[in-house]
C-alpha positions as CSV (number, residue, x, y, z in Angstrom):
1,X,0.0,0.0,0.0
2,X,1.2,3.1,-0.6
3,X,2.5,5.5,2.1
4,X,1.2,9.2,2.7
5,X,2.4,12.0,5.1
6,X,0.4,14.4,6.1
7,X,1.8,18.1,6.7
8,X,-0.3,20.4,8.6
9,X,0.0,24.0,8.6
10,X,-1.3,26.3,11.2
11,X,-0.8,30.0,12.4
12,X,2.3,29.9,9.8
13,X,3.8,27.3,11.6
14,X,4.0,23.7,9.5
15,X,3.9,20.6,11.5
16,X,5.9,17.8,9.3
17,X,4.8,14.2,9.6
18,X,8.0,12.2,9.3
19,X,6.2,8.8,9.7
20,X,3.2,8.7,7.2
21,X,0.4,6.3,7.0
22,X,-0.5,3.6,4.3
23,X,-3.4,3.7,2.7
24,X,-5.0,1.8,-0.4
25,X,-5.3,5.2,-2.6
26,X,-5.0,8.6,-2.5
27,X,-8.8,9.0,-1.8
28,X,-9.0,6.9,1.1
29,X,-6.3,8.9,2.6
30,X,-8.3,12.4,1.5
31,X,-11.1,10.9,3.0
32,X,-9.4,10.3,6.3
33,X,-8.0,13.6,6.2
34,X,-11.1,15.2,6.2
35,X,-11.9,13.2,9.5
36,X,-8.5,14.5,11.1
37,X,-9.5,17.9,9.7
38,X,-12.8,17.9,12.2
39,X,-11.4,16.6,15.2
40,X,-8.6,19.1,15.3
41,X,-11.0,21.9,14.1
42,X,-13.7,20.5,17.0
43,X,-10.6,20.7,19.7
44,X,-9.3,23.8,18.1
45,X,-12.6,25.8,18.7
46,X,-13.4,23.9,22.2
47,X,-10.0,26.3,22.6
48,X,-11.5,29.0,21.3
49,X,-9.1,29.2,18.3
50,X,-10.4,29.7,14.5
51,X,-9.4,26.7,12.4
52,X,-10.5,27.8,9.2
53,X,-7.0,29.2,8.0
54,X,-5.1,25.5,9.1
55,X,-4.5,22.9,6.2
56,X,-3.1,19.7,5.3
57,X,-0.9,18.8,2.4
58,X,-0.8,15.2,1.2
59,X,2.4,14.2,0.2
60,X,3.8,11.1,-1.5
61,X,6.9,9.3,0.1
62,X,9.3,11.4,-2.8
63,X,7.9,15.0,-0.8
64,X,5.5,15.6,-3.9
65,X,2.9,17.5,-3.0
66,X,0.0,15.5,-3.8
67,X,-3.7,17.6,-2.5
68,X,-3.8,20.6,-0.5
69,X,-6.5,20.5,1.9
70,X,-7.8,23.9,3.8
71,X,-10.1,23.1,6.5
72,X,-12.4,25.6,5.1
73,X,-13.0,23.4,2.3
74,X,-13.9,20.9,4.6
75,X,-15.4,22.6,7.5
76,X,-17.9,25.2,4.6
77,X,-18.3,22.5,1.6
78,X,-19.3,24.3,-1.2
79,X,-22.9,23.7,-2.7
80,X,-24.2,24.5,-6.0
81,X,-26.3,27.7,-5.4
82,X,-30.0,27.6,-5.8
83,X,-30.2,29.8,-8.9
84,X,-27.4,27.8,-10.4
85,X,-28.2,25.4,-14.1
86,X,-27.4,22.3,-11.8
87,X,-30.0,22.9,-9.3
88,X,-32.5,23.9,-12.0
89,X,-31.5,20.8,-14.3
90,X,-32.2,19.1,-10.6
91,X,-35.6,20.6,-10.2
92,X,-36.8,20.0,-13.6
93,X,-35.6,16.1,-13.1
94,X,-37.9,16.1,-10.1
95,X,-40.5,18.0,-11.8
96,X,-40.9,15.4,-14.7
97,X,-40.4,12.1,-12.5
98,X,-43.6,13.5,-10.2
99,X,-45.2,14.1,-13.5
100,X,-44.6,10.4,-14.3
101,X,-45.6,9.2,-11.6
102,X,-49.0,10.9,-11.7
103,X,-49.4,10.1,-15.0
104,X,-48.8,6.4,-14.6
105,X,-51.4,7.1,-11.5
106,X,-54.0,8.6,-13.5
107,X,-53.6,6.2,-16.1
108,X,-53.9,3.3,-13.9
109,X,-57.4,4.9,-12.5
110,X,-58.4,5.1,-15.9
111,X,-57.5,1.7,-16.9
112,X,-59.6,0.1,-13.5
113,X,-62.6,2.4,-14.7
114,X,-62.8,1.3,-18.1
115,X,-62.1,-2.4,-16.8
116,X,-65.4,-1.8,-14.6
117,X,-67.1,-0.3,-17.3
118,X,-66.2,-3.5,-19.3
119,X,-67.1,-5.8,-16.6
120,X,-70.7,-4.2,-16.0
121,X,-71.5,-4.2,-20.2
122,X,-70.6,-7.9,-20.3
123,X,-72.8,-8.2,-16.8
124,X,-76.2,-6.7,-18.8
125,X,-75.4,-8.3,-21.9
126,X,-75.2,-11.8,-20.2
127,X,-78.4,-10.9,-18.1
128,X,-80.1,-9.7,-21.4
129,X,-82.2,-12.5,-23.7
130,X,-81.3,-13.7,-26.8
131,X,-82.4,-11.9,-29.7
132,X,-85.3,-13.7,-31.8
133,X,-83.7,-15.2,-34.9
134,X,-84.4,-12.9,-37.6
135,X,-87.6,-13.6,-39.5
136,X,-88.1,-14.3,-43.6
137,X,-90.4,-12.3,-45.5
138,X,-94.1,-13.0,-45.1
């Protein structure tokens, strides 16, 4: 498995992890940095301190700098604002699928009506008598 180190910057100050973890990919360890990210940031403001301006860097076992993490990224996720085309395209997806769905509704009302309908035609019709065989010409 590969091995990460996590570098975490604070108040200008840059703590260097000289050990690193393993972990199966570089998202499992992003992942488990943004854990780290809320416990310090929960401990940091128990302490009254602001953690917003701290960060991680992922690096690989060479020093590359592999993600940059700012806990504000973490801490304030970003979300698509209400106005945007992806929250529209969103709204008209859940707009058609209720559509849909009360169309298949309706439908299916429609379709046990006529099916009663049907049902009390072939009721009569068995309850009426035979017609009198047609007569020749006198």
């Amino acid at each position: 498995m590969p091995l990460f180190f996590f570098n975490h910057s604070s108040a200008g100050a840059v703590l260097v992890d000289d050990v690193g973890t393993e972990f199966p990919s570089l998202e499992a360890a992003y992942l488990d940095t943004c854990d780290a990210v809320l416990g310090i940031a929960f401990e940091k403001l128990r302490a009254q301190q602001n953690p917003e301006n701290d960060s991680f860097d992922i690096m690989d076992v060479e020093g590359h700098m592999l993600m940059h993490v700012p806990f504000s990224e973490v801490l304030r996720p970003r979300r698509p604002p209400k106005t945007s085309s992806v929250y529209r395209g969103h709204q008209a997806i859940v707009a058609r699928h209720r559509e849909i769905v009360r169309s298949q509704a309706e439908l299916r009302a429609e379709f046990e009506k006529t099916q009663s309908a049907l049902k009390t035609i072939r009721t009569t019709l068995a309850r009426m008598p035979d017609p009198a065989p047609p007569q020749g010409p006198r």
